[in-house]
Short mmCIF file of the C-alpha atoms (twelve columns), coordinates in Angstrom:
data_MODEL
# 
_entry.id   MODEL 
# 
loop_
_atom_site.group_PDB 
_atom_site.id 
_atom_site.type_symbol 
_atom_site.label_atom_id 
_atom_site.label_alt_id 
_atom_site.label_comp_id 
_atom_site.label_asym_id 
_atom_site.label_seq_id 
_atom_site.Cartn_x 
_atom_site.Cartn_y 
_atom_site.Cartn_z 
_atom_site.pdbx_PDB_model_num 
ATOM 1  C CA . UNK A 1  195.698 -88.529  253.733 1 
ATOM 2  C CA . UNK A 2  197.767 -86.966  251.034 1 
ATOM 3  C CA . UNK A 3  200.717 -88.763  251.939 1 
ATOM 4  C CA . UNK A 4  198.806 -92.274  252.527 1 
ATOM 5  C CA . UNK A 5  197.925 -91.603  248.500 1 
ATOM 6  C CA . UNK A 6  201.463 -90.896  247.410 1 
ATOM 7  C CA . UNK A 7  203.169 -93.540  249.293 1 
ATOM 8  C CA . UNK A 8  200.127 -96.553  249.104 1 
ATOM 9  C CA . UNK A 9  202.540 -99.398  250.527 1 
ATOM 10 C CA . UNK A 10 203.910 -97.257  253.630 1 
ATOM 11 C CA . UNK A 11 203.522 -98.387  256.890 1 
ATOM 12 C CA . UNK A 12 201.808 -94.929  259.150 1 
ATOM 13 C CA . UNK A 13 201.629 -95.093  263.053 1 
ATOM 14 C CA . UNK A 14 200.044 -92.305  264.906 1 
ATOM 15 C CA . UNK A 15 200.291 -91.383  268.335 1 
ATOM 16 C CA . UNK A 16 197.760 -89.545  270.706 1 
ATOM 17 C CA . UNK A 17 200.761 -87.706  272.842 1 
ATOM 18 C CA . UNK A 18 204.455 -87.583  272.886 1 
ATOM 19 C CA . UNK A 19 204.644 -89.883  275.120 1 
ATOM 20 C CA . UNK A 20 202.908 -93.085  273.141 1 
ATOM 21 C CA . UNK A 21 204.626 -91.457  270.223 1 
ATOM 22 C CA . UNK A 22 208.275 -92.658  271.747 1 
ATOM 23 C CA . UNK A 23 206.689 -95.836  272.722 1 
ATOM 24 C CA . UNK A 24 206.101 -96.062  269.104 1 
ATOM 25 C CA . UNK A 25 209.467 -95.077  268.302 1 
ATOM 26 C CA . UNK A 26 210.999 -97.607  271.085 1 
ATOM 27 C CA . UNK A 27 208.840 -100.590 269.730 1 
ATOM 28 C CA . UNK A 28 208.889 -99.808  265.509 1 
ATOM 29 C CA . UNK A 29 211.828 -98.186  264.980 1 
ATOM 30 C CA . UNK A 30 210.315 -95.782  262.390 1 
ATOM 31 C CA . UNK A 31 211.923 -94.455  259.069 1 
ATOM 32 C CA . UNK A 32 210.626 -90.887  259.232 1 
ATOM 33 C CA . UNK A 33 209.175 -89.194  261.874 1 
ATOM 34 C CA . UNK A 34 206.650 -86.399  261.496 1 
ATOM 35 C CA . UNK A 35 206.557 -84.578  264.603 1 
ATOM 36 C CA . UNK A 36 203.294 -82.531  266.188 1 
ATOM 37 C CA . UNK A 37 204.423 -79.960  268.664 1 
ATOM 38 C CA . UNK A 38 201.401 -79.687  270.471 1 
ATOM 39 C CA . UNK A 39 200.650 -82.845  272.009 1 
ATOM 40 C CA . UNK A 40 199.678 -83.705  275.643 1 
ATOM 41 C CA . UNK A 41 201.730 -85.422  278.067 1 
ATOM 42 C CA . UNK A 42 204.732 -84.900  276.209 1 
ATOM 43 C CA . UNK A 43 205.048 -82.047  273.289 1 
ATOM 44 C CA . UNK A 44 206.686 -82.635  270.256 1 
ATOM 45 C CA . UNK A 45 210.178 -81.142  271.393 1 
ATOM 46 C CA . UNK A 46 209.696 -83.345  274.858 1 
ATOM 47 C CA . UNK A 47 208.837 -86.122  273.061 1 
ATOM 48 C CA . UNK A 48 211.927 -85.517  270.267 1 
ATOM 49 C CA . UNK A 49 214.430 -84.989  272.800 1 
ATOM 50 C CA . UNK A 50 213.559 -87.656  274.758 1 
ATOM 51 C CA . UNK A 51 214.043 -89.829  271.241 1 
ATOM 52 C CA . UNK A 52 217.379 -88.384  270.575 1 
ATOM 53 C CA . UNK A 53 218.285 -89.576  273.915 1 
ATOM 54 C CA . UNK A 54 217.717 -93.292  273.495 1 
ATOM 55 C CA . UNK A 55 220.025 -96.053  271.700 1 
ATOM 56 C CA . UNK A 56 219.480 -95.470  267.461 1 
ATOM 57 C CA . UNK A 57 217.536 -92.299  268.160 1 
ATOM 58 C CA . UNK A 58 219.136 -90.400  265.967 1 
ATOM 59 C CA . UNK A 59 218.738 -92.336  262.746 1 
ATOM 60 C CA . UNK A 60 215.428 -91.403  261.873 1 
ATOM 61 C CA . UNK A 61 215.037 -87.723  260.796 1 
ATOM 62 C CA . UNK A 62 212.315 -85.969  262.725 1 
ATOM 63 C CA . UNK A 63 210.205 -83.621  260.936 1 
ATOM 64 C CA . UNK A 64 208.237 -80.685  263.047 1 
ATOM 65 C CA . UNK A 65 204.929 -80.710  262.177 1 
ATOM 66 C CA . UNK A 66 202.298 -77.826  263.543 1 
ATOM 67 C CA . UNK A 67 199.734 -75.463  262.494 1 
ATOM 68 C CA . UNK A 68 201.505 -72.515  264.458 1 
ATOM 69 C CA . UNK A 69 203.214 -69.913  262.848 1 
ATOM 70 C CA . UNK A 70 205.688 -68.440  266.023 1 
ATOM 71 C CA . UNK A 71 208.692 -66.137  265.431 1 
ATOM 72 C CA . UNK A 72 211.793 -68.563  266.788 1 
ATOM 73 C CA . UNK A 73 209.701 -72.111  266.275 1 
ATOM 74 C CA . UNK A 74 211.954 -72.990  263.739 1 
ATOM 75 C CA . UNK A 75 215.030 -72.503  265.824 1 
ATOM 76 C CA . UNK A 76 213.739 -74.105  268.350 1 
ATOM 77 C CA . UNK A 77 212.578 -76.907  266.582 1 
ATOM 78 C CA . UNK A 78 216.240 -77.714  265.179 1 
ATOM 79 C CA . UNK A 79 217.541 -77.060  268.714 1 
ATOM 80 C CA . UNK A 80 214.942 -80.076  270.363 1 
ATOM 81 C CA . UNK A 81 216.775 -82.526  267.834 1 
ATOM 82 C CA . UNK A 82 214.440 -82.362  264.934 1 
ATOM 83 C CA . UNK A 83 215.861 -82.158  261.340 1 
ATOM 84 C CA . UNK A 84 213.472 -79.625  259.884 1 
ATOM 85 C CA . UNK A 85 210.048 -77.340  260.471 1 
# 
């Protein structure tokens, strides 16, 4: 919500698991990615890497985006592909 009010004209897709979130990716081709890491089917570093794989996946940065607070996430995070945590 608090992006939607800062940025009124921007286009949001949201996904229900990692794996409709590359679908998304696939069929949109998305500026800016913000990342959950707990998502079924595929989690966010499943979902990332399998982004990363495909043709112009790495153009869009990929932003982790969680609730948890784990010693290494960060790390691991940048390791999957994504640009930040």
């Amino acid at each position: 919500a608090m992006i939607k009010h800062l940025y009124p004209n921007a286009n949001f897709l949201e996904a229900e698991n990692g794996e409709e979130a590359y679908r998304l990716f696939v069929g949109h081709r998305p500026d800016m990615i913000l990342m959950d890491l707990q998502m079924p089917v595929l989690n966010g570093y499943e979902a990332t890497q399998k982004i990363r794989q495909s043709p112009q996946g790495d153009q869009p940065p990929i932003i982790a985006f969680t609730a948890g607070v784990v010693s290494g996430e960060k790390e691991r995070c940048l390791a999957a592909g994504m640009n930040d945590y």
